[in-house]
C-alpha positions in Angstrom: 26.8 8.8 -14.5 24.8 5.5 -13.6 22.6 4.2 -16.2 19.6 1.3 -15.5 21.4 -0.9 -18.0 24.8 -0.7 -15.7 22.7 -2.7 -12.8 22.5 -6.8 -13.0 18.6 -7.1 -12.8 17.8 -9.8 -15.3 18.9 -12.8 -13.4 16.8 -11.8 -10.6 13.6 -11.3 -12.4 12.7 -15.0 -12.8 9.9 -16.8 -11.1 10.1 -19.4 -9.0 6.7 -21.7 -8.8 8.1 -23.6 -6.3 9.3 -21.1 -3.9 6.3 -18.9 -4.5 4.2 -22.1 -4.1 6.2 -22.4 -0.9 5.8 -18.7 0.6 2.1 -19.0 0.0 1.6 -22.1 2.3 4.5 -20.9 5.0 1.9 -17.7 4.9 -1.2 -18.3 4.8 -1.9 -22.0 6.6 0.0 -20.3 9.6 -2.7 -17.2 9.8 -5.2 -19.6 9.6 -4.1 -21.9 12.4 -3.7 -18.9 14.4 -7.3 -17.7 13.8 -7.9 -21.1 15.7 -5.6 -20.6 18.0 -6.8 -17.4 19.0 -10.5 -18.9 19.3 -9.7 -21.0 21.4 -7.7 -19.1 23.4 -10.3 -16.6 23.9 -12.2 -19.5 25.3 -10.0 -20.2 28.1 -8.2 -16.6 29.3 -8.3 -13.3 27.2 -4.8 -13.0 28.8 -3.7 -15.3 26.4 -4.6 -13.5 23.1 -2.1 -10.2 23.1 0.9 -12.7 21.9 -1.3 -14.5 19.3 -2.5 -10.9 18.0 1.1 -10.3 17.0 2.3 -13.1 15.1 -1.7 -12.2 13.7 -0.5 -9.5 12.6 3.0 -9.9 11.0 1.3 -12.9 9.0 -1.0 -10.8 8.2 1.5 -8.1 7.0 3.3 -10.4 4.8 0.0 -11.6 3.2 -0.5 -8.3 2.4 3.6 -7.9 1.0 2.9 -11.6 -1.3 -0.7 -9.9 -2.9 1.9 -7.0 -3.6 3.9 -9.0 -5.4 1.4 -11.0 -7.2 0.3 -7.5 -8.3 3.4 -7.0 -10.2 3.6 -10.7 -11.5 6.4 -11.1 -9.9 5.7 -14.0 -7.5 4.5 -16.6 -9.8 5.9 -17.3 -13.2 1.9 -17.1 -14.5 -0.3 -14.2 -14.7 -3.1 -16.0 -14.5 -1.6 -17.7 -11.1 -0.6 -14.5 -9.6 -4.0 -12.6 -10.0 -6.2 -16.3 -8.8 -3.4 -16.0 -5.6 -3.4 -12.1 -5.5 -7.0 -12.1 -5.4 -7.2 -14.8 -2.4 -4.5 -12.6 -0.4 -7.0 -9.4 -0.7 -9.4 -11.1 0.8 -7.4 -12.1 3.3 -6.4 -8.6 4.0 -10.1 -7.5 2.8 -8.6 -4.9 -0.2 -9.4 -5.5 -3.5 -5.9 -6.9 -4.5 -6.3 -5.7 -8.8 -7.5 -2.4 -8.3 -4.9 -1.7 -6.0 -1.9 -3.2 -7.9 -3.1 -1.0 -10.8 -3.1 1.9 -8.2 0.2 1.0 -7.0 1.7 0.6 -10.7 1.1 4.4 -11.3 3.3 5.2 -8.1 6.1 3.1 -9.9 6.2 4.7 -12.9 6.3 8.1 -11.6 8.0 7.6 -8.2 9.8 10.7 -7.0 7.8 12.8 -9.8 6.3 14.4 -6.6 3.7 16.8 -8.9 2.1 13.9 -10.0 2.2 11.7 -7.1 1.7 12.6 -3.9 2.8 9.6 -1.8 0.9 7.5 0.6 -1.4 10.7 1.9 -1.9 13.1 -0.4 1.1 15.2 0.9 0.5 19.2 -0.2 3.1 21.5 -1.5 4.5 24.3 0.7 2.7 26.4 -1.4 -0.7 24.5 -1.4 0.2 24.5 2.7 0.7 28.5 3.3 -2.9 29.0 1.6 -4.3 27.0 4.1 -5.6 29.3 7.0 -4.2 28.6 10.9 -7.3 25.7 11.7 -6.9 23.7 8.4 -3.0 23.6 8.8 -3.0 22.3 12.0 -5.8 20.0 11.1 -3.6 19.0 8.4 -0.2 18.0 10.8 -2.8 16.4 13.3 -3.7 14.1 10.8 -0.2 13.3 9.3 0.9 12.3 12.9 2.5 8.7 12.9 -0.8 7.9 15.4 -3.1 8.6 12.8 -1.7 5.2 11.1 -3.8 3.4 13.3 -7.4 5.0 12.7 -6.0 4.9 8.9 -4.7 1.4 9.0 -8.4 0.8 10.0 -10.1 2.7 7.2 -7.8 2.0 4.4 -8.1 -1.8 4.7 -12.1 -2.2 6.4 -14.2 0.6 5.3 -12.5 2.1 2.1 -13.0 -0.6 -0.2 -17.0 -0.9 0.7 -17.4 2.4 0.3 -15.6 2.7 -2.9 -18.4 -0.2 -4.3 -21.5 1.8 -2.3 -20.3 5.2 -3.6 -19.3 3.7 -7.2 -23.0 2.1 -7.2 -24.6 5.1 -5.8 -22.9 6.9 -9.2 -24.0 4.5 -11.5 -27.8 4.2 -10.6 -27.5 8.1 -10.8 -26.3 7.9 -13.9 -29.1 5.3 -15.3 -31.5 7.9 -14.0 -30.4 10.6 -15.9 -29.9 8.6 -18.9 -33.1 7.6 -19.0 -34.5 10.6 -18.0 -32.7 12.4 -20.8 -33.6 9.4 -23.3 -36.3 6.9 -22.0 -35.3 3.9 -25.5 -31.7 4.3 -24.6 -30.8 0.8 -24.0 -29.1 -0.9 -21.0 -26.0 -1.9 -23.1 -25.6 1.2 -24.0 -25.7 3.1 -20.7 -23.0 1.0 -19.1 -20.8 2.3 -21.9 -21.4 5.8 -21.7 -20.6 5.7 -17.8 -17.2 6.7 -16.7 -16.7 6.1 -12.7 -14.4 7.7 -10.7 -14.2 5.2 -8.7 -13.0 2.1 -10.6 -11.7 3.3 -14.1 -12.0 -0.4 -16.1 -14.5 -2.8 -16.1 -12.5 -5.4 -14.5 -11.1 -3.2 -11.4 -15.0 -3.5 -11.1 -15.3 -7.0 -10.9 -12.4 -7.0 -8.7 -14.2 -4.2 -5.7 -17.5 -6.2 -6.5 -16.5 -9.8 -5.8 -13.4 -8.8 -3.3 -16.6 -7.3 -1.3 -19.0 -10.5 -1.9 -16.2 -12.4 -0.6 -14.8 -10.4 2.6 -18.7 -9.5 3.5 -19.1 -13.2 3.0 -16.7 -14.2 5.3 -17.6 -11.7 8.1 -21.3 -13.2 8.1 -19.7 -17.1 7.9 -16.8 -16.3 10.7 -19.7 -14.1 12.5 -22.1 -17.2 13.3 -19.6 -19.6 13.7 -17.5 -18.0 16.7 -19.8 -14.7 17.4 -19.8 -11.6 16.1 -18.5 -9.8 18.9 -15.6 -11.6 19.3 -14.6 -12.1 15.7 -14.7 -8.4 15.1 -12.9 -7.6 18.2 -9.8 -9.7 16.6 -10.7 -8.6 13.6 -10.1 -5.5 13.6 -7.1 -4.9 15.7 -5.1 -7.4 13.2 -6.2 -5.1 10.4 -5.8 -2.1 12.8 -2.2 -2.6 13.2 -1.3 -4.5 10.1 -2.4 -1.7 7.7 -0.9 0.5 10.3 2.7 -1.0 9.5 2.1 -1.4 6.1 1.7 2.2 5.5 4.6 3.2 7.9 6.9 0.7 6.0 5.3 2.6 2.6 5.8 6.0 4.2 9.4 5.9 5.1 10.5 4.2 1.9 10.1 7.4 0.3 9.7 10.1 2.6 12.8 11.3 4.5 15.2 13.6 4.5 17.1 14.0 1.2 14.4 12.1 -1.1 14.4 12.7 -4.5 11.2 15.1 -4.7 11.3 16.3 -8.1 8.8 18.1 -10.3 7.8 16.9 -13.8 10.3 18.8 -15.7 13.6 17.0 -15.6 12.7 14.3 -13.6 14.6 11.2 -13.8 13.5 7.8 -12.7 16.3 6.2 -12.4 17.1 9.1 -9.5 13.5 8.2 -8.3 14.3 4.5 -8.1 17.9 5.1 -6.4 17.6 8.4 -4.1 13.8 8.7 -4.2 13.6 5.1 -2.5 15.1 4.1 1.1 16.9 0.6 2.4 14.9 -0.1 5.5 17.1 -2.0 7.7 15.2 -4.4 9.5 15.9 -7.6 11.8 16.1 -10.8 9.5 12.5 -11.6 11.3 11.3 -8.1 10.4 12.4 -8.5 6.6 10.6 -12.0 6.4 7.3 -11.0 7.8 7.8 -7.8 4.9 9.0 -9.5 1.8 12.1 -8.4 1.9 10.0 -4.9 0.4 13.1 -2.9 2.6 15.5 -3.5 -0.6 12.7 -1.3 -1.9 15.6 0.8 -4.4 15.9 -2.5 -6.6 12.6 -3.1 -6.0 11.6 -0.2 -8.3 14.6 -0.8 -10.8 12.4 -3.9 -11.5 9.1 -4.4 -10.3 9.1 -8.2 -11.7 12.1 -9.2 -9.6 10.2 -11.5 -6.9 10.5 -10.8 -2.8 12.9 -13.9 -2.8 15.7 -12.5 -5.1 15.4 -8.6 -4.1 18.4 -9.3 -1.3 20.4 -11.3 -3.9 19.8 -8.4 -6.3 20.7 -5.7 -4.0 24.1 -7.0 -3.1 24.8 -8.2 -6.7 24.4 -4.5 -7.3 25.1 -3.2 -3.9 28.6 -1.0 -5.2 26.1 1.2 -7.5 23.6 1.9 -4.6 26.3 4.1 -2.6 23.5 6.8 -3.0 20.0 4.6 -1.3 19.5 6.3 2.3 19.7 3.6 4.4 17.0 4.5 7.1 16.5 2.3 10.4 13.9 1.8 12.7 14.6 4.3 15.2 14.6 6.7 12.1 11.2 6.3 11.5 9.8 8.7 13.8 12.3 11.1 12.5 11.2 10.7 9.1 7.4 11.2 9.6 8.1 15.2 10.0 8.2 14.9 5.7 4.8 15.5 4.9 5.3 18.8 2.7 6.5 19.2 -1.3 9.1 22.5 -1.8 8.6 22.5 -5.3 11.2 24.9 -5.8 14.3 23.2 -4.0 12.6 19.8 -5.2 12.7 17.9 -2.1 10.8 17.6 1.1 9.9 19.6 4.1 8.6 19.6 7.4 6.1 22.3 8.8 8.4 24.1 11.0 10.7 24.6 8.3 8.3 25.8 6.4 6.6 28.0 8.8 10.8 29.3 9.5 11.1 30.0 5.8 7.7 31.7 5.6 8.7 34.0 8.6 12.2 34.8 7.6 10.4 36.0 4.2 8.0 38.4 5.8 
């Protein structure tokens, strides 16, 4: 039986400031030239944009794969470095980078415990699924449909993290109210303690939504008057549009296929979460650049702390204990995005026709 300790991770799971230094500049100087670029190719022939949108995009995407990193200190040797450069790259990508990463460590450290986590949607049981009535079921695998990444790419990178602060603020004036309401001496100090928000659970996942928001508002109004609003939104929001839309595909069929490692609480394992709960995406060598490498994503959760640039070294060093990581490619993916339903009982995943077979050959 394959223990953790049997793998070769601690080599791997030392920063490197100068490569990290390195990604940073190879990253982010090359989005920003291309926000130029595209400018002033607007300028001359929309024709021209389409090609510049894409390479938009990938940067974009491994922005967004670098603030990951930084979210696990992995990138920089610091902690203070990675969460200065983690919270530049959420701007970038217009998330607020902390509260995420602390979002993100919970899916670590119960990945393929599928009765506590429910992957990148919320994904129901088969048992949750049959109480649904006819209307809410199909609404359900209407909005699970690989298309849907697109509208949710959209939302989960542009509009979720300003309504988390305007729904998080909302609660917290409410709850002044009723505080003083219910006890007109209580002091300020003292109200801000007693308030527990759904929405950001510490003070400094606060800070984070609340100055990740100053920042990315900000920089709409500044990029706004400089090259026009209609224009800059227009880019804008098809980068994020089909950026986020990756990202989550790439998060999606890391960990939802055929023959993942669903288990329920009771006798889960995470090593088995790590190694059969957790794909290799094989990509192009341009694909796994623009990622992070993220597709060596079965190391990648043996050890959040080893950095993008020595997941590939780490996955071969290890590669004759991974015979079990479902290798998944890219004309997989579509394949893979039938998942979307937890059989607790055989502890693994399921599509809605087989559930809707197995619910039939019941009756």
């Amino acid at each position: 039986m394959i223990k953790k300790s049997d793998f070769v991770l601690a080599p791997y799971m030392k920063s490197n400031n100068l490569r990290a230094t390195y990604q940073i500049l190879n990253t982010v100087v090359p989005y920003i030239l291309l926000w130029f670029l595209a400018v002033k190719a607007a300028s001359i022939s929309l024709w021209l944009l389409p090609p510049i949108l894409v390479l938009m995009v990938l940067f974009l995407l491994r922005c967004f794969s670098l603030m990951h990193d930084c979210g696990h200190y992995a990138l920089f040797s610091s902690r203070q470095v990675n969460r200065l450069m983690g919270f530049m790259l959420g701007v970038i990508n217009a998330i607020p980078q902390y509260a995420w990463s602390r979002d993100h460590a919970y899916h670590h450290k119960t990945n393929g415990n599928w009765e506590l986590y429910r992957g990148v949607a919320t994904f129901l049981s088969t048992e949750e699924f049959a109480q649904l009535n006819d209307f809410d079921q199909k609404l359900y695998g209407i909005l699970r449909q690989p298309i849907m990444t697109l509208p949710g790419g959209f939302f989960y990178l542009t509009i979720q993290p300003r309504l988390v602060l305007l729904l998080g603020s909302y609660d917290f004036m409410m709850h002044v109210f009723t505080c003083l309401r219910q006890n007109p001496g209580m002091g300020f100090a003292a109200i801000i303690s007693s308030h527990k928000s759904k929405h950001w659970p510490t003070a400094g996942e606060f800070w984070d939504v609340l100055l990740n928001n100053i920042c990315v508002v900000g920089g709409w109004i500044v990029m706004s008057n400089l090259i026009g609003a209609g224009l800059f939104f227009s880019i804008y929001s098809i980068v994020l549009t089909f950026a986020g839309a990756i990202f989550i595909s790439v998060f999606f069929v890391q960990h939802n296929f055929e023959g993942s490692y669903a288990h329920k609480t009771q006798g889960w394992d995470y090593l088995k979460g790590a190694i059969e709960g957790s794909s290799y995406l094989d990509l192009p060598a341009i694909l796994r650049w623009f990622t992070a490498d993220i597709s060596y994503h079965s190391i990648h959760h043996l050890s959040e702390r080893i950095p993008n640039y020595n997941l590939e070294a780490c996955h071969y060093r290890n590669i004759h204990l991974l015979s079990q990581v479902k290798t998944i490619r890219i004309s997989d993916m579509l394949h893979c995005s039938r998942f979307i339903l937890w059989d607790a009982d055989s502890n693994s995943l399921a599509s809605i026709p087989e559930q809707r077979f197995a619910n039939s050959s019941i009756r």
